[in-house]
C-alpha positions as CSV (number, residue, x, y, z in Angstrom):
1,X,88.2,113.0,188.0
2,X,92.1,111.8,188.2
3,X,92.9,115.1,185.5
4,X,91.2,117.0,188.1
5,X,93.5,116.0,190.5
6,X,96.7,115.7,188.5
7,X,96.1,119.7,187.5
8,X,95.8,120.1,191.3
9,X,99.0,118.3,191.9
10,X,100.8,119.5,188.6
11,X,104.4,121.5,189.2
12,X,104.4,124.8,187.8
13,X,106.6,124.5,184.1
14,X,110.1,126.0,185.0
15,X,110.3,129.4,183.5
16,X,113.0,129.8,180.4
17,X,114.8,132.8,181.8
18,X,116.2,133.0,184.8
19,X,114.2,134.9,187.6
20,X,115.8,137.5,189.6
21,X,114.9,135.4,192.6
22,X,116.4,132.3,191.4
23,X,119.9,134.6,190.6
24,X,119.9,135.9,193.9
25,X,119.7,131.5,195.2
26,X,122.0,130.3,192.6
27,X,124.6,133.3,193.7
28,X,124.1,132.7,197.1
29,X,124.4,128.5,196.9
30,X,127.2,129.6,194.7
31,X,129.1,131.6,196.9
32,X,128.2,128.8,199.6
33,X,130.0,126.4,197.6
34,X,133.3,128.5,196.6
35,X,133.8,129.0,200.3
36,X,133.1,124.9,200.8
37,X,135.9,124.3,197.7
38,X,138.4,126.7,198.7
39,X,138.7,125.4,202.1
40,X,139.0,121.9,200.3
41,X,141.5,123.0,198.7
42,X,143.5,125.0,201.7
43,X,143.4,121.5,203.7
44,X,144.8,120.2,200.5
45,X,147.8,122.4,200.2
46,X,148.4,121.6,204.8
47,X,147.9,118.0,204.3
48,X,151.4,116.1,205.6
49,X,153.6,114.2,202.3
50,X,153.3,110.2,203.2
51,X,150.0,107.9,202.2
52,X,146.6,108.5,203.7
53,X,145.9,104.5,204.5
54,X,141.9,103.8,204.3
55,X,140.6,100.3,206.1
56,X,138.1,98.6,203.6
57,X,137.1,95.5,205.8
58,X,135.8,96.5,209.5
59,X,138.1,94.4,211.5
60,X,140.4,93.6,209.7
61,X,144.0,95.6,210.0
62,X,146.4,93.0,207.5
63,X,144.5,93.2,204.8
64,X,142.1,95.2,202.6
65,X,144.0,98.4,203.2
66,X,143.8,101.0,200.6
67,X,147.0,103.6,200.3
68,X,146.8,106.8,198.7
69,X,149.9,109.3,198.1
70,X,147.9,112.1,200.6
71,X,148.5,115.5,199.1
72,X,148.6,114.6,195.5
73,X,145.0,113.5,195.9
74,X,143.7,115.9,197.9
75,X,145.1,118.8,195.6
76,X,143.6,116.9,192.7
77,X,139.8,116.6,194.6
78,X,140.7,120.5,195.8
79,X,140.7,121.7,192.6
80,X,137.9,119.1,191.0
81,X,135.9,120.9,193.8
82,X,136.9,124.8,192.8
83,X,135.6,124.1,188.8
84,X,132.6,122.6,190.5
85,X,131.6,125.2,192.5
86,X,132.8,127.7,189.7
87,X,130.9,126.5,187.0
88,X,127.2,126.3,189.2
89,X,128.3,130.2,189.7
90,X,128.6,130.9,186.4
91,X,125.7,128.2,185.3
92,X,128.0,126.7,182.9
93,X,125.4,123.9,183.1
94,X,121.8,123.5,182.4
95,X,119.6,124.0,185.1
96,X,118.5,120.4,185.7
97,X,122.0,119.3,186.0
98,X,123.2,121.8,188.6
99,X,122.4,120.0,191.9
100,X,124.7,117.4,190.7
101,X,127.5,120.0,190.4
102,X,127.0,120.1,194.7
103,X,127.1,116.6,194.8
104,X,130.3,116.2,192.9
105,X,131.5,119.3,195.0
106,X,130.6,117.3,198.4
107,X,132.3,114.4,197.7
108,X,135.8,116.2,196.4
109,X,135.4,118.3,199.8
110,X,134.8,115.2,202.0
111,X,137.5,113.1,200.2
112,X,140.0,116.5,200.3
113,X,138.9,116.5,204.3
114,X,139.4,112.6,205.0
115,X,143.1,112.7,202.5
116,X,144.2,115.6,205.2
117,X,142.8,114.1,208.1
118,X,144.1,110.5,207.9
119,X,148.1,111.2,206.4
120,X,149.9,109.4,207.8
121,X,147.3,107.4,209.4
122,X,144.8,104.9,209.2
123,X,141.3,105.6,208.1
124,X,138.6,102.7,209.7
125,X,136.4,103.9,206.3
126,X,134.6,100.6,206.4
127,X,133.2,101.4,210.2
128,X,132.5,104.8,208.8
129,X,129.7,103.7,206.1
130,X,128.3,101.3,208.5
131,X,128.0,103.7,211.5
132,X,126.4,105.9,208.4
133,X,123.9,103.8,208.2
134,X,123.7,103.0,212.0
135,X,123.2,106.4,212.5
136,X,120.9,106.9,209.5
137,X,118.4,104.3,209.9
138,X,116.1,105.9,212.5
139,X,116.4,109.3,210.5
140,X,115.1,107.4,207.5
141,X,112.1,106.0,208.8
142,X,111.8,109.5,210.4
143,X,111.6,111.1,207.3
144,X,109.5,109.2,205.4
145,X,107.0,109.4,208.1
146,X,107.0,113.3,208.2
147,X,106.9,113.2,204.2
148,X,103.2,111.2,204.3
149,X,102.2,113.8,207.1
150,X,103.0,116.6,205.1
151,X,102.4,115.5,201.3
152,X,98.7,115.3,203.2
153,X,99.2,118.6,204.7
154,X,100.0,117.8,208.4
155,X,102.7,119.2,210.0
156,X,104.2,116.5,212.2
157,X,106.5,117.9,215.2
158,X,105.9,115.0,216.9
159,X,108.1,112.4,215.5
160,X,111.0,113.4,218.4
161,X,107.9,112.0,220.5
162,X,107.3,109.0,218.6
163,X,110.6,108.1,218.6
164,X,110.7,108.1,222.4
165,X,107.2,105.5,222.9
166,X,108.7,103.4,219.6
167,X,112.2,103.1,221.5
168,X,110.4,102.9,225.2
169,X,107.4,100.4,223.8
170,X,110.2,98.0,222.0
171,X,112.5,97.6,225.2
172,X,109.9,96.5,227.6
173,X,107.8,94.2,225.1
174,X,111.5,92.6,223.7
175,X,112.6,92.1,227.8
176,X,109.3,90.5,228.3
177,X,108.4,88.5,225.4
178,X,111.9,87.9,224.3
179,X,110.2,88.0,221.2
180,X,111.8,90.5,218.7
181,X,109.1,90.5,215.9
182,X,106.6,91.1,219.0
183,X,108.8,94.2,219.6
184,X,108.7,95.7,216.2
185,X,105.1,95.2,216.3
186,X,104.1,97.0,219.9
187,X,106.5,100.0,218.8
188,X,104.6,99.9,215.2
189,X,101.7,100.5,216.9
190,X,102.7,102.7,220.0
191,X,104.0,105.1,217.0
192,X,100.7,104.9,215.7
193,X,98.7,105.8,219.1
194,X,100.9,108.6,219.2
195,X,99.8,109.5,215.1
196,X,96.3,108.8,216.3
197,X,96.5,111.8,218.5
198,X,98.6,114.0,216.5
199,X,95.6,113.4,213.8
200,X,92.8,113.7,216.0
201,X,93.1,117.1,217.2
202,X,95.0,118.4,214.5
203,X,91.9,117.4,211.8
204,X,89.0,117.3,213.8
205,X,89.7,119.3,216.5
206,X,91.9,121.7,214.5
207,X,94.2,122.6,216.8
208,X,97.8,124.6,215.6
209,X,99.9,121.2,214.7
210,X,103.1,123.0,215.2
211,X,101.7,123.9,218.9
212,X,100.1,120.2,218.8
213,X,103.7,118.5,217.9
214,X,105.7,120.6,220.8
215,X,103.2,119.1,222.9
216,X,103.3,115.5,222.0
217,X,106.7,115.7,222.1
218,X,106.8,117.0,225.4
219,X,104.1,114.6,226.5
220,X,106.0,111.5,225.9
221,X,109.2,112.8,227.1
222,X,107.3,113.2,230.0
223,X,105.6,109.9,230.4
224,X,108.6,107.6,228.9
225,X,110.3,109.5,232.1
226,X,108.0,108.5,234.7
227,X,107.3,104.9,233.5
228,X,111.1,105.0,232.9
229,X,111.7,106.4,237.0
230,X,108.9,103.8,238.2
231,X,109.4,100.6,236.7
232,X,112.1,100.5,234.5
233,X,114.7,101.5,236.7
234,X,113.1,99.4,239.8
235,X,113.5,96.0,238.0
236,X,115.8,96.5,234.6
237,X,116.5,92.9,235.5
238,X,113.2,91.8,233.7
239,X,111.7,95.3,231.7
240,X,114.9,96.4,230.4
241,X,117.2,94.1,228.8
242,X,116.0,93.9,225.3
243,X,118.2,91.7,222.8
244,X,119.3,93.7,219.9
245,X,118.4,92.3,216.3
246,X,121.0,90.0,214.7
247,X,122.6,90.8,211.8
248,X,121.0,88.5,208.8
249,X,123.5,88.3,205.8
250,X,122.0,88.1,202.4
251,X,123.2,85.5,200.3
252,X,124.8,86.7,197.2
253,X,124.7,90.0,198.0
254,X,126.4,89.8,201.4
255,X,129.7,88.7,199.8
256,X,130.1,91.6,196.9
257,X,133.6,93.6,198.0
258,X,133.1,96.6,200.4
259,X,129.6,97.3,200.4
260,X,127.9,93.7,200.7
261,X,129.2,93.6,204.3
262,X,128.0,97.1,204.9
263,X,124.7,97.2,203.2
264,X,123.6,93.3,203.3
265,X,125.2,91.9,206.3
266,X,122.3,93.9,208.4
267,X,119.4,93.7,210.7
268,X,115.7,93.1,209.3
269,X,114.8,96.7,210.9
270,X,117.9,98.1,208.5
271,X,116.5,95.9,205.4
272,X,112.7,97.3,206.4
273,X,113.6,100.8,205.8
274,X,114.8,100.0,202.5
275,X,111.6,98.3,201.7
276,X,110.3,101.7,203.3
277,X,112.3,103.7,201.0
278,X,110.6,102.0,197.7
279,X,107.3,101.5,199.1
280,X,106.4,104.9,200.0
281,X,108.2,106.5,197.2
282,X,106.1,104.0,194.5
283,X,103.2,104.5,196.5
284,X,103.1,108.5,196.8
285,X,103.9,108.8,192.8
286,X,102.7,105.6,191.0
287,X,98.9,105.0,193.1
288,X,95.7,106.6,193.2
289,X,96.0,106.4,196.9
290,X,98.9,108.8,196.7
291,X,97.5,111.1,194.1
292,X,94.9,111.7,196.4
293,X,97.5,112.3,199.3
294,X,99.7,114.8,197.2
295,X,96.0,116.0,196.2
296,X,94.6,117.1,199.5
297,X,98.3,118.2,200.8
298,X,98.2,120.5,197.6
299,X,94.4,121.9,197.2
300,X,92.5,120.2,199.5
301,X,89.3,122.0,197.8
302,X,89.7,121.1,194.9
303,X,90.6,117.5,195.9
304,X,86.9,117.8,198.0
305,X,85.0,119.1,194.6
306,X,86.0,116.1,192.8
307,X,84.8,113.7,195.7
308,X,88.0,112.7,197.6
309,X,87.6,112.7,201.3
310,X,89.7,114.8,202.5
311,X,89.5,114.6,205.9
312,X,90.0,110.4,206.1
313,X,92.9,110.6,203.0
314,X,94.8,112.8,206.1
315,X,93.6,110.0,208.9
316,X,95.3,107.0,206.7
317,X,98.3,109.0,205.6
318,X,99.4,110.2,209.5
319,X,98.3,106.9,210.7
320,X,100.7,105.0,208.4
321,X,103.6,107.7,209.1
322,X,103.0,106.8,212.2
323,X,104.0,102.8,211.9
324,X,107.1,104.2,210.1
325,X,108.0,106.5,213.0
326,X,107.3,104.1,215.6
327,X,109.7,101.2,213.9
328,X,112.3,103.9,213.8
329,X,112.3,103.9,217.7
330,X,112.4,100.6,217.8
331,X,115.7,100.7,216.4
332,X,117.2,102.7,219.3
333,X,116.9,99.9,221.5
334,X,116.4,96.9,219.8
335,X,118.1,98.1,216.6
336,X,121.1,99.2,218.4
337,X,121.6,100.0,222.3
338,X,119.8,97.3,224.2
339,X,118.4,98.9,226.9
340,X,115.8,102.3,227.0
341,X,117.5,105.2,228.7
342,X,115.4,109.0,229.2
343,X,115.8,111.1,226.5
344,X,117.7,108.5,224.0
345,X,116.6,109.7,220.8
346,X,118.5,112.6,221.5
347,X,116.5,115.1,219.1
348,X,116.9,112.8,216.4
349,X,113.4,113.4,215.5
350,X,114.1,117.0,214.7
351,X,117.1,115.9,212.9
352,X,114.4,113.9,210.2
353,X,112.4,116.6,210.3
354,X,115.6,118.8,208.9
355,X,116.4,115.5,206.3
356,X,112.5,116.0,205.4
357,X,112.7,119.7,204.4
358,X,116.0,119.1,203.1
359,X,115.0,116.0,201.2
360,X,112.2,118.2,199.6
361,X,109.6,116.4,200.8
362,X,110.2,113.6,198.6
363,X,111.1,110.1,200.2
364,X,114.4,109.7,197.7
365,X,115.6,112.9,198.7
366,X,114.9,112.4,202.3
367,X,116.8,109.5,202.5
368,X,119.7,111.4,200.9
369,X,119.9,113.8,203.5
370,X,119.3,111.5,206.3
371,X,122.1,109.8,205.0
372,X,124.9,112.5,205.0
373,X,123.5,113.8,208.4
374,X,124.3,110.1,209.5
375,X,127.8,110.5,207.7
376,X,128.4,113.8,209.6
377,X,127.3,111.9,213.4
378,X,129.8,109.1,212.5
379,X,132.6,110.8,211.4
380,X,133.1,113.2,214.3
381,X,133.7,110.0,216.4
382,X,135.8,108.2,213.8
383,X,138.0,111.6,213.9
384,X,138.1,111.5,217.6
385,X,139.8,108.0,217.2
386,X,142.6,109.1,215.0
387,X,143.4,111.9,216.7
388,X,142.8,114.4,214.2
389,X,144.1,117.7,215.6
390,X,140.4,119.4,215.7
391,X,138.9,120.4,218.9
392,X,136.7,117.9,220.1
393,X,134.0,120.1,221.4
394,X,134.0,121.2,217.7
395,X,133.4,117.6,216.2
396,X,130.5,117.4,218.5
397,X,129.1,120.3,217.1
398,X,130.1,118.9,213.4
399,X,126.9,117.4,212.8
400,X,124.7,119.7,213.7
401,X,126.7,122.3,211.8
402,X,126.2,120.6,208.6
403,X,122.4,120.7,209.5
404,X,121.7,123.8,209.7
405,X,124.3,125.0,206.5
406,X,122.8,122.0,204.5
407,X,119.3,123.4,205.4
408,X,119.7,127.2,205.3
409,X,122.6,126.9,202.8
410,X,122.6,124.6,200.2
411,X,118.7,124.1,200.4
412,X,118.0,127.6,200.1
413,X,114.4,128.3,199.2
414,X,112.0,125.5,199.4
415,X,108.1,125.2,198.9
416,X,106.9,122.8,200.8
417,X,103.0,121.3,200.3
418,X,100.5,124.1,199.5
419,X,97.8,123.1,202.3
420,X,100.4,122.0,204.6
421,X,99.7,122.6,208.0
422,X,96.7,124.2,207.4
423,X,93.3,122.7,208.6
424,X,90.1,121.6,206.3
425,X,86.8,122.8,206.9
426,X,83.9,121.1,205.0
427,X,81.9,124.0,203.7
């Protein structure tokens, strides 16, 4: 029975000659990325003579400080970025290696933008990793939760939604319990009532889940407002002043130069989603539990011949995306801000669902993208302090700009789950 399902699951054997299809992609990701490396390159040749100073310890100004002769190194990451960008046109490389030729591409152009943007100045780059990962927490959780919706072959809109009752349900529990595991927990499972009814009429009822999602979203927009309009704001005093988590160093680990602070030095909501990060990925790949997810996501028929129930494998996997999605509320107010406001999540729900397709539906991947999405968010701000001579309506837009190229551009053609988003009948 596992063959059965591993030939159900299986990727199809990439082809040894290039399809007209993937020419057209790799020109057009090509072209994408020539346009990224030559305005790398243009800042490069603008950027102001002097050092480009880079803050390694948040906090501190004496020390720590990195200096960098500006131009010089922004020329040199220009032109690292051009061959890059040149050689995935041209497929210098084999195949399998050519995603990395973007990454190396991405990180000349960034380091080009940030030698331009700070000559002269000083660079906070320690705040910038850790807002990163401020910012890209929630989207984390976010993502993995639409990746076991949809390796099932459920379409989940609705994590905007759960975001909302996670963030709403952790406020009022953590203002009344003072309790901040009790938090986590009521948001856990407020995400999870919110699952419970994207699952229930999307599987048994069968209902269009991109329809359904709009309309959970909607709904707890709707009734985190009221609750928010009628209690909330009536007596804040005692429903909504949350604590926020404490950071909890790790020994050891908190202490290694540059990153311990920023990656160890965190809250246990921040050091949950990295558990999250391993657990799903080992459990989606490396479980019979997951086969039978990516099975019924895949060829739910098949997956039915050979015995597996289809119908509860989708009930468990949308139920546990929904724990994830709920914790990743939580950290909008007990994570982060404190105290629940309307609308606070901000369409950060729709963000993981971009990180998600991004990601390509793989929780590794996912996390990538929610990562630089998160990089995008906190740079705009961090430019706004230095002054950088960019209008500031513009930076706003920045990160959602890098959405949708990073989705429509760099992405290109993706195939998400075979089954996914369409319902199961039992014949």
């Amino acid at each position: 029975m596992t063959s059965t399902v591993q030939d159900a699951v299986r990727e199809p054997a990439p082809a040894a000659i290039e399809a007209p299809a993937d020419r057209t992609r790799r020109l057009r990701v090509g072209g994408l990325m020539l346009v990224f490396a030559l305005i790398g390159l243009g800042l490069a040749i603008f950027t102001n003579g002097g050092k480009a100073t880079f803050q390694l310890v948040s906090g501190d100004l004496q020390n720590n400080l990195l200096g960098v002769p500006a131009q010089p190194v922004a020329i040199f990451l220009g032109l690292l970025g051009l061959v890059a960008a040149g050689a995935y046109v041209v497929r210098r490389v084999p195949q399998k290696y050519s995603g990395w030729l973007a990454v190396v591409l991405g990180i000349c152009f960034i380091g080009a933008f940030l030698c331009w943007a700070a000559a002269g100045k000083t660079f906070p780059l320690a705040n910038q990793f850790q807002g990163t990962l401020n910012f890209a927490t929630p989207l984390v959780l976010g993502a993995l939760a639409g990746v076991l919706c949809e390796r099932a072959g459920v379409i989940n809109i609705a994590i905007e939604g759960q975001f909302l009752v996670g963030a709403f349900t952790a406020a009022v529990v953590s203002s009344t319990t003072g309790s901040a595991v009790a938090a986590l927990i009521a948001a856990a499972v407020s995400g999870v009532l919110m699952a419970w009814l994207l699952a229930i009429f999307s599987i048994k009822y069968l209902v269009n889940q991109v329809v359904l999602g709009v309309v959970l979203v909607v709904f707890a927009s709707g009734i985190t407002g009221y609750l928010f309009d009628q209690f909330l704001q009536e007596d804040a005093e005692s429903l909504n002043t949350p604590s926020v988590l404490s950071a909890v160093k790790i020994p050891g680990l908190g202490d290694i130069p540059f990153i311990g602070p920023i990656l160890f030095n965190q809250t246990i909501l921040v050091y949950l989603t990295y558990i999250a990060v391993a657990v799903v990925t080992f459990v989606l790949f490396q479980t019979r539990w997951g086969l039978r997810v990516r099975a019924v996501g895949e060829h739910p028929k098949a997956a039915d011949t050979v015995g597996i129930r289809v119908k509860r494998v989708r009930y468990s996997a949308v139920l546990w995306a929904g724990v994830l999605a709920g914790l990743g509320g939580a950290f909008f107010t007990v994570g982060y801000a404190g105290s629940f406001s309307k609308e606070m999540t901000a369409g950060n729900g729709f963000i993981a669902l971009a990180a998600l397709i991004m990601g390509r539906w793989h929780p590794i991947g996912a996390m990538v993208a929610a990562l630089f999405f998160g990089f995008a968010t906190q740079l705009q701000s961090q430019l706004q302090i230095i002054q950088t001579p960019i209008p500031g309506e513009l930076l706003l837009m920045a990160p959602y700009l890098a959405t949708v190229i990073a989705v429509a551009g760099l992405v290109g053609r993706v195939r998400a789950p075979k089954a996914d988003g369409e319902p199961y009948v039992t014949e």
